[in-house]
C-alpha positions as CSV (number, residue, x, y, z in Angstrom):
1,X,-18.8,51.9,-72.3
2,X,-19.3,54.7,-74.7
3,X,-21.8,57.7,-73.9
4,X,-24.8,57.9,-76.5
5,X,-25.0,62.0,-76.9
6,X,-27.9,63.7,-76.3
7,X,-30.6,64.3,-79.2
8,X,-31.1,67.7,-77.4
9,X,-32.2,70.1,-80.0
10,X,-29.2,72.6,-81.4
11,X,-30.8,76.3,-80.7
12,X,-28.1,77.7,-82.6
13,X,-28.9,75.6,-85.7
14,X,-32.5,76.7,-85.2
15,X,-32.3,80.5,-84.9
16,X,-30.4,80.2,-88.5
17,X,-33.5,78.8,-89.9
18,X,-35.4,81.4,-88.1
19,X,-33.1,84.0,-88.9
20,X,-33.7,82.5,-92.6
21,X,-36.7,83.0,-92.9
22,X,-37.5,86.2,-91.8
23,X,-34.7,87.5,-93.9
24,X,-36.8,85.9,-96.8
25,X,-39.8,87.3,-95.5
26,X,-37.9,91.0,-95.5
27,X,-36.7,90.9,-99.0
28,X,-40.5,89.8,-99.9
29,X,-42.3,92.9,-97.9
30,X,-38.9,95.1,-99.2
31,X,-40.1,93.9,-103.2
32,X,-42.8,95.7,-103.8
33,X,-40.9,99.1,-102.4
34,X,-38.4,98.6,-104.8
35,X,-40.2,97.6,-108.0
36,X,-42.3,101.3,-107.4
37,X,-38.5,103.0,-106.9
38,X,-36.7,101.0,-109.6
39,X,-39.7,101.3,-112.8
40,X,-42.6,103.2,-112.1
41,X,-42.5,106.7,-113.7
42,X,-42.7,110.0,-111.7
43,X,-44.1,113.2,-112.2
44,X,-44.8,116.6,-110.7
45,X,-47.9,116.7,-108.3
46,X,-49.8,119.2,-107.1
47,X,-51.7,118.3,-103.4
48,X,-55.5,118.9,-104.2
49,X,-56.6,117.4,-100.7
50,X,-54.8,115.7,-98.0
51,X,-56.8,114.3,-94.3
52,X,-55.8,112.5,-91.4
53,X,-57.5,109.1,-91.8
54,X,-57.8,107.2,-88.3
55,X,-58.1,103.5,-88.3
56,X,-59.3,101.0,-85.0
57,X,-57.8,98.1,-83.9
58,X,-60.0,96.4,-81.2
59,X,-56.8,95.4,-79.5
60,X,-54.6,98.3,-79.9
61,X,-54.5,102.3,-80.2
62,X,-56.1,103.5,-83.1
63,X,-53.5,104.0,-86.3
64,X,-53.2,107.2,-87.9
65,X,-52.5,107.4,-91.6
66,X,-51.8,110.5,-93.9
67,X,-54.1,110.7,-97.2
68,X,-53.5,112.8,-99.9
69,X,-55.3,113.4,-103.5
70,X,-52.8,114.5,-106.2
71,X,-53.1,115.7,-109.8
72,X,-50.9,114.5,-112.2
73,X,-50.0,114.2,-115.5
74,X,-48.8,110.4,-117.3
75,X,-48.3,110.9,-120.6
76,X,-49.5,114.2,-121.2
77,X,-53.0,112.3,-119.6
78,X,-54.2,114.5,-116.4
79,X,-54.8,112.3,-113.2
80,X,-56.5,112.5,-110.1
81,X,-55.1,110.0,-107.3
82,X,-55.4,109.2,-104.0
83,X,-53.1,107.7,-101.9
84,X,-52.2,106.7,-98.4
85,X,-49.1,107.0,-96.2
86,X,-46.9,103.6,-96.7
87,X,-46.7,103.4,-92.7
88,X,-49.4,104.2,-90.0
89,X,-48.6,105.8,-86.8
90,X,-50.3,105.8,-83.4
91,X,-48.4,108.9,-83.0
92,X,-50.9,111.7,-84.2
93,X,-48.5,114.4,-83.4
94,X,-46.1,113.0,-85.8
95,X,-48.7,112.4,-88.9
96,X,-50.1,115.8,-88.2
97,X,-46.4,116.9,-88.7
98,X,-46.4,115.1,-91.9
99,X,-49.6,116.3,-93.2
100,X,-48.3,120.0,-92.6
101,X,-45.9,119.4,-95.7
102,X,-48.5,118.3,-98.1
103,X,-51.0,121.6,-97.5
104,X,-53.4,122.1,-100.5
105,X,-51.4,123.3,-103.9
106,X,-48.2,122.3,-102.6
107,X,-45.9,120.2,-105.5
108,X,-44.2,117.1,-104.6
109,X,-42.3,113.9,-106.7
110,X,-44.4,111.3,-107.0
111,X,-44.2,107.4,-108.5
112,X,-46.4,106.5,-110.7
113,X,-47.6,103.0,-112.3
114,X,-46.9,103.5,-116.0
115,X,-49.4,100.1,-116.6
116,X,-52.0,101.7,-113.9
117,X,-51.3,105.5,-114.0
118,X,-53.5,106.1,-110.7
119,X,-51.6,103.7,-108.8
120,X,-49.7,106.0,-106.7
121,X,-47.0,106.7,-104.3
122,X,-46.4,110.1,-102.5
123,X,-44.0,108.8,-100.0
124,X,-41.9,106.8,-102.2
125,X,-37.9,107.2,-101.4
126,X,-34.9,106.0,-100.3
127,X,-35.9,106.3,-96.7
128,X,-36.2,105.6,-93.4
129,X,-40.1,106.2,-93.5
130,X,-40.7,104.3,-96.9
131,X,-38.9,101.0,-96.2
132,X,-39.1,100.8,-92.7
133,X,-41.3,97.5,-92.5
134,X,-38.8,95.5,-94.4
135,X,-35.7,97.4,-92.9
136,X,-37.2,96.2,-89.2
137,X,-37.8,92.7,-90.4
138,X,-34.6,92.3,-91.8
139,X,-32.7,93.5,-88.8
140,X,-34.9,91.0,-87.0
141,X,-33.8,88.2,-89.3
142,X,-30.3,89.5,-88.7
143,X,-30.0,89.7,-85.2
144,X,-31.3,85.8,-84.7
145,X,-28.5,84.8,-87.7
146,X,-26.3,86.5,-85.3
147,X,-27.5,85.2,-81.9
148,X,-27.5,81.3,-83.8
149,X,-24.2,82.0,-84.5
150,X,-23.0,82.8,-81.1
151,X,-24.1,79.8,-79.7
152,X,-23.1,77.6,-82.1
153,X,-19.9,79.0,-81.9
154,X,-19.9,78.6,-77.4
155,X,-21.4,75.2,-77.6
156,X,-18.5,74.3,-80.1
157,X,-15.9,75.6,-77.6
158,X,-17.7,73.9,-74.7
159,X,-17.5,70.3,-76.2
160,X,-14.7,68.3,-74.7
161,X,-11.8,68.1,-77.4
162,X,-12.2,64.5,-78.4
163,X,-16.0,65.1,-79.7
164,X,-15.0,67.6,-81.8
């Protein structure tokens, strides 16, 4: 009499997928970071006003984001932008630390769209604070890659030699 195996879904199998997808959904939230490093233009800009904006969530604290008007010049054309923070913080201590280094007058690098010239990026960089989003997803995505993995790799060594 032979044993039917068990239909028992394979967890290992399925945090792959999982691990899959959010990997996919990384590299699509990480895209639109790198198009504004890889080929927009920068420039010099000079801070002209810069606020604490507070946003509510009805279910969480509210979200603090820094906002900052810069002018600029595209092709010898002079711009006024405004732009926000790329991440929000509940932590007003730390945006207030971040709007101390964009006081009135002050110069920074800035990205600029060269189709859209006030379509801007202050914060733009290869950092932690710029591509956190997609560096958090994709350690996500990671993480259940590795944990499918694992167990695929136990439940192979707990299967009886002659199922293998």
């Amino acid at each position: 009499m032979t044993e039917i195996p068990s239909r028992r879904p394979d967890m290992g199998r399925m945090l792959w997928i999982l691990g899959t997808v959010v990997l996919g959904v990384a590299a699509f939230s990480g895209r639109d970071q790198i198009i504004v490093l890889s080929s927009w233009a920068k420039a010099d800009g000079q801070v002209t006003a810069s606020e604490i904006m507070r946003y509510f969530s009805p279910k969480s604290k509210p979200v603090y984001r820094l906002r900052v008007t810069f002018q600029y010049q595209a092709d010898g054309v002079p711009h006024f932008a405004v732009s926000s923070s790329s991440l929000g913080s509940s932590d007003l201590a730390a945006v207030t630390r971040k709007a101390t280094r964009y006081p009135v007058g002050s110069h920074h690098m800035i990205y600029y769209d060269p189709n859209n010239p006030v379509d801007m990026h202050f914060d733009a960089g290869y950092n932690i604070e710029y591509l956190a989003k997609p560096l958090i997803i994709a350690t996500a995505g990671l993480l259940f890659v590795i944990a499918g993995t694992v167990l695929r790799v136990l439940a192979r060594r707990a299967q009886p030699a002659a199922l293998r």
